[in-house]
C-alpha positions as CSV (number, residue, x, y, z in Angstrom):
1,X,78.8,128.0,91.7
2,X,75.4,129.4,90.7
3,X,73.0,127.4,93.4
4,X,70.7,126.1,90.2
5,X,69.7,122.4,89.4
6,X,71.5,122.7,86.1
7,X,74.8,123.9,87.5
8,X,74.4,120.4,89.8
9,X,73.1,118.5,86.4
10,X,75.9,119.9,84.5
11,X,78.8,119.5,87.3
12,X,77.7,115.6,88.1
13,X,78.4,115.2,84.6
14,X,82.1,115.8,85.2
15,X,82.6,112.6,87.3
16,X,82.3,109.9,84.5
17,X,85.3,112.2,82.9
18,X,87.3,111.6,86.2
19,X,90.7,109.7,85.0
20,X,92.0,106.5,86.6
21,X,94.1,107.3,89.6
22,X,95.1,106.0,93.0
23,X,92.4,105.1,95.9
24,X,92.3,108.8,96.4
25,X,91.7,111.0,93.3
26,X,93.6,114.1,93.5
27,X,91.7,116.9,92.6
28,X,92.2,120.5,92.2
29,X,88.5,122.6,92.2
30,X,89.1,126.0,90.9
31,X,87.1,128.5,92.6
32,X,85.5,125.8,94.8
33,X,83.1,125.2,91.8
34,X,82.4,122.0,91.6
35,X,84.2,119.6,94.5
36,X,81.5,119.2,97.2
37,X,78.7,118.2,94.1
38,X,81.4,115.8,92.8
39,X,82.1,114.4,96.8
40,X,78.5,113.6,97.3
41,X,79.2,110.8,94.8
42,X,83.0,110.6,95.0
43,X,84.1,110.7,98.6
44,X,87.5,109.3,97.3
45,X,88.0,112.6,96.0
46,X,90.6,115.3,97.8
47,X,90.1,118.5,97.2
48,X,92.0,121.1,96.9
49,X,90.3,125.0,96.2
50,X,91.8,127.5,94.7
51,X,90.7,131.0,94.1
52,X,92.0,134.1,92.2
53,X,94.5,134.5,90.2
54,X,96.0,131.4,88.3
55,X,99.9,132.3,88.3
56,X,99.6,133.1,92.1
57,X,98.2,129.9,92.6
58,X,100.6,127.8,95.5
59,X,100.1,124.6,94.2
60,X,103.4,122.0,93.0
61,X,103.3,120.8,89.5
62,X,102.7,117.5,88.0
63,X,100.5,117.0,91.2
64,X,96.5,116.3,90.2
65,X,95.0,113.6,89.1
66,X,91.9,116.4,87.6
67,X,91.4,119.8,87.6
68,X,87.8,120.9,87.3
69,X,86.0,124.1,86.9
70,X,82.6,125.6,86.1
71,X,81.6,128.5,83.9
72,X,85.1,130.1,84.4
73,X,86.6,131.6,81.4
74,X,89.3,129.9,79.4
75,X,92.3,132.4,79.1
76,X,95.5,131.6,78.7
77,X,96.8,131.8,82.5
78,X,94.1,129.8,83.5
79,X,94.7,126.6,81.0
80,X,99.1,127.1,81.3
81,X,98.2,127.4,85.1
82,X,96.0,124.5,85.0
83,X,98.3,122.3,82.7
84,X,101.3,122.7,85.3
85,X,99.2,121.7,87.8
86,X,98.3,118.5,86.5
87,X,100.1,114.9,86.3
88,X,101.0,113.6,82.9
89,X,98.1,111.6,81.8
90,X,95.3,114.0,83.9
91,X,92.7,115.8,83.1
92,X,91.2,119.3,82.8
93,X,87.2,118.7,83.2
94,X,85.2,122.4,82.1
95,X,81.5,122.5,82.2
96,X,79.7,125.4,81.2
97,X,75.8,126.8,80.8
98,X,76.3,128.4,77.7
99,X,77.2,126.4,74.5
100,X,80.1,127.5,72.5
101,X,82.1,126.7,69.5
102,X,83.2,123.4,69.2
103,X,86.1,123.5,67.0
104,X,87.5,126.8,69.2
105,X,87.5,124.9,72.1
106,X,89.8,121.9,70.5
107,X,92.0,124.6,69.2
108,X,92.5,126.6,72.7
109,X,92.9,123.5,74.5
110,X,95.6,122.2,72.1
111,X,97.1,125.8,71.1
112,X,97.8,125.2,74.9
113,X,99.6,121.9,75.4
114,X,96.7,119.6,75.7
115,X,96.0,116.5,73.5
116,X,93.1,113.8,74.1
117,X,90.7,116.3,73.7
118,X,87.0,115.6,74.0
119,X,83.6,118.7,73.4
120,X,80.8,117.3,73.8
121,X,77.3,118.4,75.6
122,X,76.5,119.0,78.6
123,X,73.3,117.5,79.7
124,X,70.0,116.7,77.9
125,X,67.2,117.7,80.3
126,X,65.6,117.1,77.8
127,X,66.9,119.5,75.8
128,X,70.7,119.6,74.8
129,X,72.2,121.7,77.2
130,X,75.6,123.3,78.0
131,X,79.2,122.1,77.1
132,X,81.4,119.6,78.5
133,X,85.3,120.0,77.7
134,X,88.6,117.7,78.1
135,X,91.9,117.6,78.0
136,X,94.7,115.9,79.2
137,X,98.3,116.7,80.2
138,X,100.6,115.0,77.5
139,X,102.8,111.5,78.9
140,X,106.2,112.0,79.0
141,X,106.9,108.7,77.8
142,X,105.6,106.4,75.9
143,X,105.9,103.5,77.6
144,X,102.7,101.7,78.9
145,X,103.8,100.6,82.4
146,X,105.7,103.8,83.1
147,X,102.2,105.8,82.1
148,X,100.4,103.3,85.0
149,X,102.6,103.7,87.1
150,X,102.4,107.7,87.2
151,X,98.5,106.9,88.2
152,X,99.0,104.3,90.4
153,X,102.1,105.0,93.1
154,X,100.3,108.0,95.1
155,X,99.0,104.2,96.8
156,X,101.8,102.4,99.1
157,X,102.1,98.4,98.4
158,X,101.7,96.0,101.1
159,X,99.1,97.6,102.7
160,X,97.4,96.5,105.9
161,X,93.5,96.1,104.6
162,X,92.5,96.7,108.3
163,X,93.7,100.4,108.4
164,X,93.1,100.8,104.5
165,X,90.6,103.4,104.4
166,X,89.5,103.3,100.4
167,X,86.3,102.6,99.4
168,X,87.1,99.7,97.0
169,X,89.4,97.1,95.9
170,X,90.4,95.0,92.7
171,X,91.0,91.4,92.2
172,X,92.4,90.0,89.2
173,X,90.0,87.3,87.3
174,X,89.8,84.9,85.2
175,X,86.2,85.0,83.6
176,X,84.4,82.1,81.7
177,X,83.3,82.3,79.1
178,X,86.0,84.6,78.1
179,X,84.4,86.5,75.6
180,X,83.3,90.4,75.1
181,X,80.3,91.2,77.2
182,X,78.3,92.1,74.1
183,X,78.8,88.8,72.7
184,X,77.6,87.0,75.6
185,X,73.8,84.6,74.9
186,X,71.5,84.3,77.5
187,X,72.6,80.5,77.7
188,X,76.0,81.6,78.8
189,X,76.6,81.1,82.6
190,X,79.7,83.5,83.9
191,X,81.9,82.3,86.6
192,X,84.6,84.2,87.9
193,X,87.8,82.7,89.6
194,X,90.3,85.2,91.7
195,X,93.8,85.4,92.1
196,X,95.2,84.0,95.3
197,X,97.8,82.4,97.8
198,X,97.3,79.0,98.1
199,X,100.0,77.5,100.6
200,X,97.9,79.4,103.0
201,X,94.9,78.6,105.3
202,X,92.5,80.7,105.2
203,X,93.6,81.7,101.4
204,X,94.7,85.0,101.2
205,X,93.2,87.2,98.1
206,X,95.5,89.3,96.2
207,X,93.9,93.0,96.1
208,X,94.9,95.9,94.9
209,X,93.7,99.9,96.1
210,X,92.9,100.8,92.4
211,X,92.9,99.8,88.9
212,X,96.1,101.5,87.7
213,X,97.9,99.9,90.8
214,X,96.5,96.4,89.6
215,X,97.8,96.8,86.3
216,X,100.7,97.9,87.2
217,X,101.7,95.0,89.3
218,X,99.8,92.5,86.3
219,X,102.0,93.4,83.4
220,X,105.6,92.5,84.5
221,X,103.8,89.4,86.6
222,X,102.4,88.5,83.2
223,X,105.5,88.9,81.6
224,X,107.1,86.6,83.6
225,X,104.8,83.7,83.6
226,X,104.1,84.5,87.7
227,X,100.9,85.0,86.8
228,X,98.9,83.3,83.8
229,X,95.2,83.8,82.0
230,X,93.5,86.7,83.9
231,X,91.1,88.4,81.7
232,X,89.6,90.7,84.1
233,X,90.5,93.3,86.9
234,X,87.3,93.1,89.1
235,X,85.7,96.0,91.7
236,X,84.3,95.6,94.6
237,X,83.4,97.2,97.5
238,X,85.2,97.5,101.3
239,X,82.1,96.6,102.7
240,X,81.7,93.3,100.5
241,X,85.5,92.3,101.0
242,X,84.9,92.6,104.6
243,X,82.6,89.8,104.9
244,X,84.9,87.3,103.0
245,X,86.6,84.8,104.8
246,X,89.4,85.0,103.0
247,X,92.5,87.1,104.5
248,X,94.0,89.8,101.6
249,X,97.4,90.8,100.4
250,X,96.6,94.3,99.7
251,X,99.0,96.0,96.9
252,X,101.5,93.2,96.5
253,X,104.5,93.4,95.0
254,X,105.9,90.7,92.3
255,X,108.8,90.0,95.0
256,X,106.2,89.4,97.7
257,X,104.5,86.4,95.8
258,X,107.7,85.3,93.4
259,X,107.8,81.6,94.1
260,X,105.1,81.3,96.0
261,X,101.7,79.0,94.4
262,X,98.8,80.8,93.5
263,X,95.1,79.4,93.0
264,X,91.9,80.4,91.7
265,X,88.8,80.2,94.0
266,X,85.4,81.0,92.9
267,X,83.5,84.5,93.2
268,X,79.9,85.6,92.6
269,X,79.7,88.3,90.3
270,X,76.8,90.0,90.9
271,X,78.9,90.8,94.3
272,X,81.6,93.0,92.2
273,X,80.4,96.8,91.5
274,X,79.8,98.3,88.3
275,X,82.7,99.2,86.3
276,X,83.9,102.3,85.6
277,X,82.8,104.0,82.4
């Protein structure tokens, strides 16, 4: 990576691209480009480096959340090799310095097998500056859950929050007022109510490891009435769900709470972290 301010601007500009995944992102860094500036933000990330040439890379398919490179050169071994190495629903991530042609870019990335595709900018410091480029690896189906699901099982269920070494977890919420955030008046006061066990003392919170694994486990639990009215999947971090004094189920199943009576205690939102863009 060339040791300049702009390839850091230009690299930390990749994380908000970063797709939804597991509590650990799965990352492939080609040529050791960009991982260690995305880490100092993302420690979730793994990363895995690869060098050289693509088709010798020894890497399984349908394994990486992302795939991230900067200023490397956008042949056809590179983007097939790149393609394979990604999970359906991930994303190839390409800064460079230079600015190229827009509409060449969309056409080499879906010439390739790539859809979803986003050129854009780099940064603006203050000046525009560079190119951003996305595209993800095609679903296989189209079914919603299956797609989540693809995201979200790297993470186990029923995990033991005490050995869980994430940086964040998710609660499901009920907000009110439930209404869009840009609709809100400064005369509106939020209140936030979480999921729980309630035939329980302490309560015990029901947490999931990421966002896809809370959806995942909300959309048939919906379905079936088990659980009713949540308008929000919430983040916050380990170190604020530490000092609760609630116990948490972390990644629970719908069989681990079928039957079972489920309340809604009160939260403090300005506690949750910012959401993802």
């Amino acid at each position: 990576m060339a040791g300049t301010r702009t390839a850091r601007l230009l690299i930390q500009q990749m994380a908000k691209h970063l797709p939804p995944s597991a509590s650990a992102l799965r990352l492939l860094d080609v040529e050791g480009s960009a991982g260690a500036v995305l880490r100092e933000d993302r420690p979730d990330l793994q990363v895995t480096v690869v060098h050289g040439d693509p088709s010798a890379w020894e890497i399984d398919a349908d394994r990486f959340d992302a795939v991230v490179a900067y200023d490397r050169p956008r042949d056809q071994a590179f983007l097939a090799a790149a393609l394979r190495a990604l999970r359906p629903g991930g994303r190839l991530i390409m800064v460079e310095a230079a600015e190229t042609d827009a509409a060449e870019q969309v056409k080499t990335l879906e010439g390739s097998g790539y859809t979803r595709i986003l050129v854009e900018t780099g940064i603006e410091c203050p000046l525009p500056m560079g190119m951003l480029v996305r595209g993800e690896k095609p679903h296989t189906t189209d079914d919603t859950l299956a797609r989540v699901k693809v995201a979200s099982d790297n993470d186990p269920d029923l995990l033991n929050f005490d050995t869980y070494n994430g940086r964040y977890l998710f609660l499901l919420v009920r907000q009110t007022p439930n209404k869009p955030a840009w609709t809100l008046t400064p005369d509106d006061v939020i209140e936030w109510r979480v999921a729980s066990l309630s035939d329980t003392q302490p309560p015990i919170l029901l947490a999931f490891s990421s966002l896809p694994k809370a959806v995942s486990f909300m959309q048939p639990a919906v379905v079936e009435g088990v659980v009713k009215d949540v308008n929000k999947v919430a983040k916050f971090s380990r170190e604020t769900a530490q000092a609760w004094d609630y116990r948490l189920l972390l990644n629970p199943t719908l069989d681990a709470i079928r039957g079972k009576s489920l309340s809604w205690l009160p939260i403090d939102p300005a506690t949750a972290e910012v959401p993802d863009e």
